[in-house]
C-alpha positions as CSV (number, residue, x, y, z in Angstrom):
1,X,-28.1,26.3,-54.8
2,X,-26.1,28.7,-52.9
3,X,-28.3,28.4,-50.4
4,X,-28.5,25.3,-49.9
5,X,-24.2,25.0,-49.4
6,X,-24.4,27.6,-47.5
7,X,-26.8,25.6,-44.8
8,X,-24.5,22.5,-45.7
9,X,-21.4,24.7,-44.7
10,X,-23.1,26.2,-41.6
11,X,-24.0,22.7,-40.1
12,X,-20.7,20.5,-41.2
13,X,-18.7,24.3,-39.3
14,X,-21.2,23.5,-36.1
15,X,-20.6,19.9,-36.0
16,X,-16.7,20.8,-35.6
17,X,-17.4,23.6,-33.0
18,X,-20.1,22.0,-31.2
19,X,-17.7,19.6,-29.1
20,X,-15.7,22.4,-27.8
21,X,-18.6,24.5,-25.9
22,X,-18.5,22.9,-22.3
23,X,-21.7,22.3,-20.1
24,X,-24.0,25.4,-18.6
25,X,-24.7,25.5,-14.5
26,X,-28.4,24.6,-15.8
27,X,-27.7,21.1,-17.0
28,X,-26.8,19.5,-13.7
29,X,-29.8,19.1,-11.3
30,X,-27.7,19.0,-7.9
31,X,-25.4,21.3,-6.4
32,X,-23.2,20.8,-3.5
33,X,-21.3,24.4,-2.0
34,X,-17.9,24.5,-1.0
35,X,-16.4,25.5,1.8
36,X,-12.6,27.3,2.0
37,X,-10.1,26.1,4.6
38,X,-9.8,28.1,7.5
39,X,-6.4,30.6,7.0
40,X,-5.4,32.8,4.3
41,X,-5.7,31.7,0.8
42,X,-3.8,29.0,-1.4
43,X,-2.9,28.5,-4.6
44,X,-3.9,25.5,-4.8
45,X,-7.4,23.5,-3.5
46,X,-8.8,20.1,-3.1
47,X,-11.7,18.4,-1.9
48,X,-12.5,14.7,-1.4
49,X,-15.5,13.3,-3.6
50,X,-17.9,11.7,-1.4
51,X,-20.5,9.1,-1.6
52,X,-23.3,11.1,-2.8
53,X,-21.1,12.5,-5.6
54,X,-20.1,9.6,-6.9
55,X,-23.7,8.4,-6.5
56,X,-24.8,10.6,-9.5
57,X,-21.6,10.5,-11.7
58,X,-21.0,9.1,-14.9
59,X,-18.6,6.5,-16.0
60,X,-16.2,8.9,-16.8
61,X,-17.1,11.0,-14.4
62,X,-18.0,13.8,-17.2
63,X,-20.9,15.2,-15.5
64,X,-19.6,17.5,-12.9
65,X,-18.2,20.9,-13.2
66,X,-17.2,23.4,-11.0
67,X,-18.4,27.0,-10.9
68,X,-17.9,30.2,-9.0
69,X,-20.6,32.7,-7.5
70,X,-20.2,34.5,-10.6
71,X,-21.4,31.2,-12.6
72,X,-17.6,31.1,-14.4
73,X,-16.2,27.5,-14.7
74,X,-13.2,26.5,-12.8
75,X,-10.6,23.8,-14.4
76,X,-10.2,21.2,-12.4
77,X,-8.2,17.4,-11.8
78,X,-9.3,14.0,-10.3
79,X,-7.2,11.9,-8.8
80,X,-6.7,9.1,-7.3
81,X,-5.9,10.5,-3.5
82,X,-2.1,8.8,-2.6
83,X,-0.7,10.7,0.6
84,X,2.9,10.9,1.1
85,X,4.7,9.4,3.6
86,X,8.1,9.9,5.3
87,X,10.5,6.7,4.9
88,X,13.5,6.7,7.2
89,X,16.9,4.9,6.0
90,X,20.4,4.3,7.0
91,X,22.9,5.6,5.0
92,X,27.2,4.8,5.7
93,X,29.5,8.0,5.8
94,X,31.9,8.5,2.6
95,X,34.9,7.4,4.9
96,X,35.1,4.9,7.7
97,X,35.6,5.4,11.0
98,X,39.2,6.5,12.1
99,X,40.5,4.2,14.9
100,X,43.1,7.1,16.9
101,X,43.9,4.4,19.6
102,X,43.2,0.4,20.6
103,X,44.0,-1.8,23.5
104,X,43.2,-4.8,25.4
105,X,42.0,-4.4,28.5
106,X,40.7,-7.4,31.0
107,X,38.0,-10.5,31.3
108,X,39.1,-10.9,26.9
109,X,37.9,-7.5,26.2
110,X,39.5,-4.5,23.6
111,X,38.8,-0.9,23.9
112,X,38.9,1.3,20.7
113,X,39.0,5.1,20.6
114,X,37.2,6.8,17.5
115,X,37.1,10.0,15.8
116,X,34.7,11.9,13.6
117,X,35.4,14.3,11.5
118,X,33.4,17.8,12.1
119,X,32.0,18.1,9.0
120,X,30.8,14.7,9.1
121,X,26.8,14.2,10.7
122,X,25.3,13.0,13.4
123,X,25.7,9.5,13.2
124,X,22.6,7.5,14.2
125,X,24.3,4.1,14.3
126,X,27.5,2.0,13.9
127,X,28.3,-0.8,11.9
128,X,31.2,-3.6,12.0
129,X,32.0,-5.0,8.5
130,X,34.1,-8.4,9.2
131,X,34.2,-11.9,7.2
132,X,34.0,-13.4,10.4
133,X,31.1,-16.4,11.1
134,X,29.3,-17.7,14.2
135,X,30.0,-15.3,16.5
136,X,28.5,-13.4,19.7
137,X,30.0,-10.2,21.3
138,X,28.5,-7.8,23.2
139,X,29.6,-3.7,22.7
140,X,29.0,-1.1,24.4
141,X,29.7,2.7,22.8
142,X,30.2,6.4,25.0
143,X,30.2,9.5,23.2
144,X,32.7,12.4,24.8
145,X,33.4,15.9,23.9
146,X,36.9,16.3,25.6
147,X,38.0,12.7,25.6
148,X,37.4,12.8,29.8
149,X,33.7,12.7,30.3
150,X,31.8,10.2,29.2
151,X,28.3,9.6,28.2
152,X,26.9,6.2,27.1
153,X,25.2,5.8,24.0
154,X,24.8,2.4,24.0
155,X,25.4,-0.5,26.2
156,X,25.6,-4.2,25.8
157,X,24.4,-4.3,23.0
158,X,25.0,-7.5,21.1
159,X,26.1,-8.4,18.0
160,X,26.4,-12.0,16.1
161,X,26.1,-14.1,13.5
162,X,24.7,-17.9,13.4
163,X,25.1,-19.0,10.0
164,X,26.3,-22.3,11.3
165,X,22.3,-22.9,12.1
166,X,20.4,-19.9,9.9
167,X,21.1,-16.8,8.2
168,X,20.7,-14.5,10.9
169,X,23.6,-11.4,11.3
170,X,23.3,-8.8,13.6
171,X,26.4,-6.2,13.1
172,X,25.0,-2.6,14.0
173,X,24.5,-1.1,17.1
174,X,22.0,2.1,17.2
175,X,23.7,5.5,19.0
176,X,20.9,7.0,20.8
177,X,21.5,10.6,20.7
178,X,26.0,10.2,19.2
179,X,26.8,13.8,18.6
180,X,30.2,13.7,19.8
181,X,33.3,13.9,18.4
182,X,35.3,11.2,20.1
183,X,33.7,7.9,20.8
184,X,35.2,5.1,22.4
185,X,33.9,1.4,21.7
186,X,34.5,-1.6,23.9
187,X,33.9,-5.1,22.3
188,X,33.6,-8.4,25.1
189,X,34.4,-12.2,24.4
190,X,36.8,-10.8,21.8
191,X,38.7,-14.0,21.5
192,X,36.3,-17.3,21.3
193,X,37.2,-21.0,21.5
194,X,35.7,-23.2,18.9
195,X,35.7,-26.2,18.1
196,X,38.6,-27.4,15.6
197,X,37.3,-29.0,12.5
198,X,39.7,-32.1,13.4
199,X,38.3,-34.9,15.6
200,X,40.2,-37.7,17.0
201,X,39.1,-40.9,17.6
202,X,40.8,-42.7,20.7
203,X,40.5,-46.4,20.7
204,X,40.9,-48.1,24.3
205,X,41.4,-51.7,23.9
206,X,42.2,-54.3,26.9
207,X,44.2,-57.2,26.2
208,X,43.6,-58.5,22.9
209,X,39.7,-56.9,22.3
210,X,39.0,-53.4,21.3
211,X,36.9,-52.4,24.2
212,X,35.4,-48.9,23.2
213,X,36.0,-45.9,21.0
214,X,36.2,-42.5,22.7
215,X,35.7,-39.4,20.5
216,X,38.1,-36.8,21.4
217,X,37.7,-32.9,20.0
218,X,40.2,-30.4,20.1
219,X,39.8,-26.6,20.5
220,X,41.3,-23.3,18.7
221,X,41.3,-20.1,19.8
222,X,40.0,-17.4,16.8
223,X,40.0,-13.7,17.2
224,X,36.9,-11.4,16.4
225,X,38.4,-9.2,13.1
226,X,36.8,-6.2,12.3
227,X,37.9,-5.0,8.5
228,X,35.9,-1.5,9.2
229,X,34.1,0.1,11.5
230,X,31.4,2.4,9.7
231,X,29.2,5.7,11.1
232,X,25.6,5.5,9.5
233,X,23.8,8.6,9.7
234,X,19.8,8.6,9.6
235,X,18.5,10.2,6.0
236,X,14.6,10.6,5.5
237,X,13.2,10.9,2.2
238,X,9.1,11.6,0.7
239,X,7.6,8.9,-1.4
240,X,4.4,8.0,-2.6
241,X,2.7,5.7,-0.4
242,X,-0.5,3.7,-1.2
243,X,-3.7,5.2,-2.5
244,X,-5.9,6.3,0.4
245,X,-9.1,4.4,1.4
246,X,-12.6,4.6,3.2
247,X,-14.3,1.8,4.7
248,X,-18.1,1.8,5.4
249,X,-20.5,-1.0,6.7
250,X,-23.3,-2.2,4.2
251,X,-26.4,-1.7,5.5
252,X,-28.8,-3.3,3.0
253,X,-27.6,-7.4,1.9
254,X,-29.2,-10.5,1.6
255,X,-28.1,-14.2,2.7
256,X,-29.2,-17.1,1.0
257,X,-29.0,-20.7,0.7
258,X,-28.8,-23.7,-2.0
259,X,-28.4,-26.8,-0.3
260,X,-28.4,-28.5,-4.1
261,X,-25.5,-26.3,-5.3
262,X,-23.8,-26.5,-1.8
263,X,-23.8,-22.5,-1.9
264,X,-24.3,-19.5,-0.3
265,X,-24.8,-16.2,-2.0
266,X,-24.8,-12.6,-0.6
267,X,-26.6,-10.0,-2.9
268,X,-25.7,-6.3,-1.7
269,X,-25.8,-2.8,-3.1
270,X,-23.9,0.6,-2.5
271,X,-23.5,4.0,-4.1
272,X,-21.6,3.8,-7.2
273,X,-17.9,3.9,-5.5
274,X,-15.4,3.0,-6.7
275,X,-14.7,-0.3,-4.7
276,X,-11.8,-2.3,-4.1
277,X,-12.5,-5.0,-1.5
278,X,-15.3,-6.4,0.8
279,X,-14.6,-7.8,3.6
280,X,-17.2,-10.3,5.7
281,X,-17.9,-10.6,9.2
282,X,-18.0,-13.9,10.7
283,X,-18.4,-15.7,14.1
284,X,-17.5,-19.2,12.7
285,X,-13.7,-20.6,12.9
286,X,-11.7,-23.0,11.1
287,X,-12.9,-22.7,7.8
288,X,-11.4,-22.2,4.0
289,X,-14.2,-21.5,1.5
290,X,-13.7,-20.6,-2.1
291,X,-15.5,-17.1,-3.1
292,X,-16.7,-15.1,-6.2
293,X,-17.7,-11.3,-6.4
294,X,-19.9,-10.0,-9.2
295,X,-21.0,-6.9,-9.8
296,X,-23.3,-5.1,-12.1
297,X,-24.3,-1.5,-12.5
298,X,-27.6,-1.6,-13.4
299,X,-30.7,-4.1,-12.5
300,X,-31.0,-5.2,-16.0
301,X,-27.4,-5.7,-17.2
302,X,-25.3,-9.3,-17.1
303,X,-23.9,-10.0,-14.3
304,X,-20.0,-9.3,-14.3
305,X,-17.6,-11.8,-12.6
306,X,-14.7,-9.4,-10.2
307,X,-12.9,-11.4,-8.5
308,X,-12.3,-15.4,-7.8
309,X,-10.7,-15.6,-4.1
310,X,-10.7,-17.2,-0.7
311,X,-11.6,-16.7,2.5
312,X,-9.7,-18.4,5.6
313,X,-10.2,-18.6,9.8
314,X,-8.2,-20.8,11.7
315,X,-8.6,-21.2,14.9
316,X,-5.8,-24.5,16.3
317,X,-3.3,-23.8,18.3
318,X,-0.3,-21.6,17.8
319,X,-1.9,-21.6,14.1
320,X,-3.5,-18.4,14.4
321,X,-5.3,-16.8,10.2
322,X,-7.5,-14.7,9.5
323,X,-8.5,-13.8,5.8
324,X,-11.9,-12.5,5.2
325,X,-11.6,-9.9,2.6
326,X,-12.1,-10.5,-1.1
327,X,-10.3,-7.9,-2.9
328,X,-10.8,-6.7,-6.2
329,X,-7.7,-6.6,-8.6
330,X,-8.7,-3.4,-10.0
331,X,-11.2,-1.1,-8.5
332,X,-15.0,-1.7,-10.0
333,X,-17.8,1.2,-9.7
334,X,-21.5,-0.3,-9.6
335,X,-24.6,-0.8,-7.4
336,X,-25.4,-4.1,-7.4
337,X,-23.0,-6.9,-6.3
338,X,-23.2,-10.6,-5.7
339,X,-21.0,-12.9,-3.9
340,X,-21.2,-16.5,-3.8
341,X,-19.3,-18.8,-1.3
342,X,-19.0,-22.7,-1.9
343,X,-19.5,-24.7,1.1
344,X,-18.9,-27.9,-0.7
345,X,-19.8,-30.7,2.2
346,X,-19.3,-28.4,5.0
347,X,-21.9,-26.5,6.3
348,X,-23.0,-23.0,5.5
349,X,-21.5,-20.4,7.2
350,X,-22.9,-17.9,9.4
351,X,-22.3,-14.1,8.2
352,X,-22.7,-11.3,10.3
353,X,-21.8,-8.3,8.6
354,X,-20.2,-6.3,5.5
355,X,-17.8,-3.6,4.8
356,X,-16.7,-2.3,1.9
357,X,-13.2,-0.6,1.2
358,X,-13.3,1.9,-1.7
359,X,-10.7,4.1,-3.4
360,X,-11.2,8.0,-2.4
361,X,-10.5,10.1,-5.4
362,X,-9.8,14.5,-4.9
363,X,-10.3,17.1,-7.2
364,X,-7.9,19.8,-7.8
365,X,-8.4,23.5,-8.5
366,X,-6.9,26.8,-8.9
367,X,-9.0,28.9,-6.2
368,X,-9.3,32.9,-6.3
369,X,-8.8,35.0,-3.8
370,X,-12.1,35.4,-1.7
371,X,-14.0,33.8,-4.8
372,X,-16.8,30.6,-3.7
373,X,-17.1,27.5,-5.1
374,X,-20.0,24.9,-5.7
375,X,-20.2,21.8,-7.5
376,X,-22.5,21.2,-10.1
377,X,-23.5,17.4,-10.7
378,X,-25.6,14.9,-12.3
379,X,-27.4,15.3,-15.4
380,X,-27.1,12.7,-18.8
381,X,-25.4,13.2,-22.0
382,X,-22.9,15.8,-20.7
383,X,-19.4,15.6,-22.4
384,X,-16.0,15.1,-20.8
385,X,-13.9,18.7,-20.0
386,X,-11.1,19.3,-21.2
387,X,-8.8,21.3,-19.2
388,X,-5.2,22.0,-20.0
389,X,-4.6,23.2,-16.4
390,X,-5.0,19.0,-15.8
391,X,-1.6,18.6,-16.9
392,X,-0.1,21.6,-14.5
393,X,-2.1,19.7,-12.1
394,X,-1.4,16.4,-12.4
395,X,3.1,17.4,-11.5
396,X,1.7,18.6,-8.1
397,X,2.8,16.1,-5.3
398,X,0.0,14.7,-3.3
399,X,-1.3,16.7,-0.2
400,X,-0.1,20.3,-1.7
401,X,-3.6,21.3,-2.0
402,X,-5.6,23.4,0.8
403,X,-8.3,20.9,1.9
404,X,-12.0,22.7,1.0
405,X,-14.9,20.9,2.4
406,X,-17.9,19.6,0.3
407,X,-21.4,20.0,1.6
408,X,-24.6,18.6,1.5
409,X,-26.6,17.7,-1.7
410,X,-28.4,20.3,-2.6
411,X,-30.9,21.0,-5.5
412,X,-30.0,23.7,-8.7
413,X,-32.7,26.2,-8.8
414,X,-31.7,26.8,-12.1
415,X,-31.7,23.2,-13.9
416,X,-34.1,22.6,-16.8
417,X,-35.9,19.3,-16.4
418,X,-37.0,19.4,-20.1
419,X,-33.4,20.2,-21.2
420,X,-32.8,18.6,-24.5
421,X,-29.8,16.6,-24.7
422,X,-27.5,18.3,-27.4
423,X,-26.6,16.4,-30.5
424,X,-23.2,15.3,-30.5
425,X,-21.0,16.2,-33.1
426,X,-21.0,13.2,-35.0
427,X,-24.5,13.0,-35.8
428,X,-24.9,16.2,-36.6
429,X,-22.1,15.6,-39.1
430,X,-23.6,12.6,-40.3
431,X,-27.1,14.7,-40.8
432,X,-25.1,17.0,-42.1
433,X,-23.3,14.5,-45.2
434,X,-27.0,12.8,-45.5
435,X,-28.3,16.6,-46.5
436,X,-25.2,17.3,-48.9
437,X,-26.6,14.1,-50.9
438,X,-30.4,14.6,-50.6
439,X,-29.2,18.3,-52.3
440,X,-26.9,17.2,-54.7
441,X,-28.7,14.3,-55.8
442,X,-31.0,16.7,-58.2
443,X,-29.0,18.9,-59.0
444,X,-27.1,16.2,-60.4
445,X,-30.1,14.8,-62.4
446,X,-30.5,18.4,-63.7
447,X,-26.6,18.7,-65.3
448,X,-27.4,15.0,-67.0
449,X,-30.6,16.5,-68.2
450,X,-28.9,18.9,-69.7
451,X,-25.9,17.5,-71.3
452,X,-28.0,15.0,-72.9
């Protein structure tokens, strides 16, 4: 009997262990080298999965690991890929500008003199803040060191507003090249005469009989008043931008027609990528046809519907659109995909070609120094890894690994075709209770035996 728990104990103890051992360089059948960036070492590297890889990965992209020359297993992080990207803004100074000095001068213009502080920045552009509507000036700005030579930074440029007809305001004027610290700004037409809101009505009569009306409108004279003249200086900040993409034509699809359904469907396949749009070529113009995407991953499964979408040329006049891409609203990895377009009475369409656009997804490493990778991939019934470098990883901004190439497909010399899958935990637990019973089970019958 002590025996037979000791077995039990030995297979429930491997049952909890067993999940933990990760896959062996044998169990993947395809191997595909690496190859280091050119330049000293980093701490960090990356490399871009390609078509092939994704060809033989799993759903969760479990079976793939990555080993050195000396067969040890490297932790690792996919990603989505999502370069950064440089966004430039304008930001005011803390103070406005200070005016030293303002005149008129002739043909209704006003000259201002400027200063800015030393410890202030380059500014890249000025801005007038005024409550003032429906207006049009023209300024012109020059930059001087000494208050006696002057260089022009910008001129005529024109400012407005026409809210009387749309919301359109135009208040800044860009400095190119304003480090100076005197600047002097000259605003045109700085008085305007508009029309007063009053309107007379003169009546001319002759005799006793009104003979016409005559509509008389007066004008006012209205100041342009700036509240604050402002220095904006040029700040540029690193963001995220949007995840990166490949596009590819497809080589292999199919066109065909059902004149009783009024549809056309395209059947395609591609490597198992993970795809976010396809987008159709067509000579045709001036249509709007309703669209569906399917997609399945294997031959034999139901088909699953993507997408519902519409695709658009029109070709009149100054009406000039052009929408031929069905995208997907979340990225969709299979090998077989089927897209129907309904033609209702109009007739079919004439395609020419397909692309599709799919996500590209990087892994990250921690490389050694002088050490050589290759990736191992493909295989069945391989378990997820579990890394905890994944969430040191994961903190490290996009494009701060060294880019290492990925080569070829090439077969692993080492991988046993007749490799048993492993059993999983769980069912070696679950052989594991089913034994505890079978033993238990007499031994119980034995103890009732003998109490009775």
């Amino acid at each position: 009997m002590l025996n037979a728990f000791s077995t039990l104990f030995l297979m429930i103890t491997a049952a909890s262990v067993l999940p933990l051992f990760g896959a062996t360089p044998d169990a993947f059948p395809h191997i595909k080298p690496l190859l280091p960036p050119a330049g000293p070492s980093t701490e960090i590297g990356a490399f871009v999965l390609d078509s092939e890889l994704f060809d033989a990965l799993d759903a969760p992209l479990a079976n793939f690991r990555l080993f050195d020359a000396a067969r040890q297993e490297a932790p690792f992080l996919v990603r989505l890929k999502t370069p950064l990207r440089s966004v430039e803004s304008l930001r005011p100074f803390a103070a406005p500008a200070q005016v030293e000095s303002f005149r008129t001068v002739e043909s209704n213009r006003i000259e201002m003199l400027v200063a800015r502080a030393p410890q202030q920045p380059q500014p890249a552009a000025l801005q007038f803040e005024s409550g003032v509507r429906n207006f049009e000036k023209l300024v012109t700005v020059s930059g001087s060191h000494d208050r006696q030579a002057w260089t022009v930074l910008a001129a005529n440029e024109p400012i407005y507003d026409y809210s009387r007809f749309v919301d359109v305001r135009r208040d800044r004027i860009p400095l190119d090249g304003g480090d100076f610290p005197w600047y002097r700004i000259e605003v045109s037409n700085i008085t305007e005469n508009k029309d007063s809101p009053l309107v007379e009505i003169i009546r001319q009569t002759r005799g006793s009989r009104e003979s016409n009306e005559i509509e008389a409108t007066s004008f006012r004279r209205e100041p342009f008043r700036m509240d604050r003249i402002i220095f904006l200086e040029r700040q540029t900040s690193v963001v995220t931008g949007a995840p990166e993409t490949r596009e590819s034509d497809i080589p292999n699809w199919t066109v065909a027609q059902d004149p009783k359904q009024q549809q056309t469907t395209i059947t395609f396949s591609i490597t198992c990528e993970p795809l976010v749009a396809v987008i159709l070529k067509t000579g045709d113009a001036n249509f709007s046809r309703a669209v569906t995407l399917e997609g399945r991953a294997t031959g034999d499964a139901a088909w699953q519907t993507l997408t519902q979408s519409r695709i658009t040329r029109i070709r009149a006049g100054l009406i000039q659109q052009n929408t031929l891409e069905v995208a997907l609203p979340t990225e969709y990895r299979g090998r077989q995909f089927r897209l129907t377009v309904y033609n209702q009475d109009n007739p079919p369409l004439t395609f020419t070609g397909l692309r599709a656009r799919c996500n590209v997804y990087e892994a990250l490493f921690f490389p050694k120094p002088g050490a050589a990778y290759q990736v191992y991939f493909g295989g069945t019934d391989i378990p997820s890894p579990r890394y905890d470098v994944a969430a040191v990883l994961a903190g490290i901004p996009a494009g701060s690994g060294a880019p290492w190439r990925i080569s070829p497909t090439q077969p692993n010399p080492d991988f046993k075709k007749q490799r048993a899958a492993p059993m999983s935990g769980k069912t070696l637990l679950m052989a594991a209770l089913i034994l505890m019973v079978a033993i238990l089970i007499p031994i119980i019958a034995k103890l009732a035996r003998k109490i009775s």
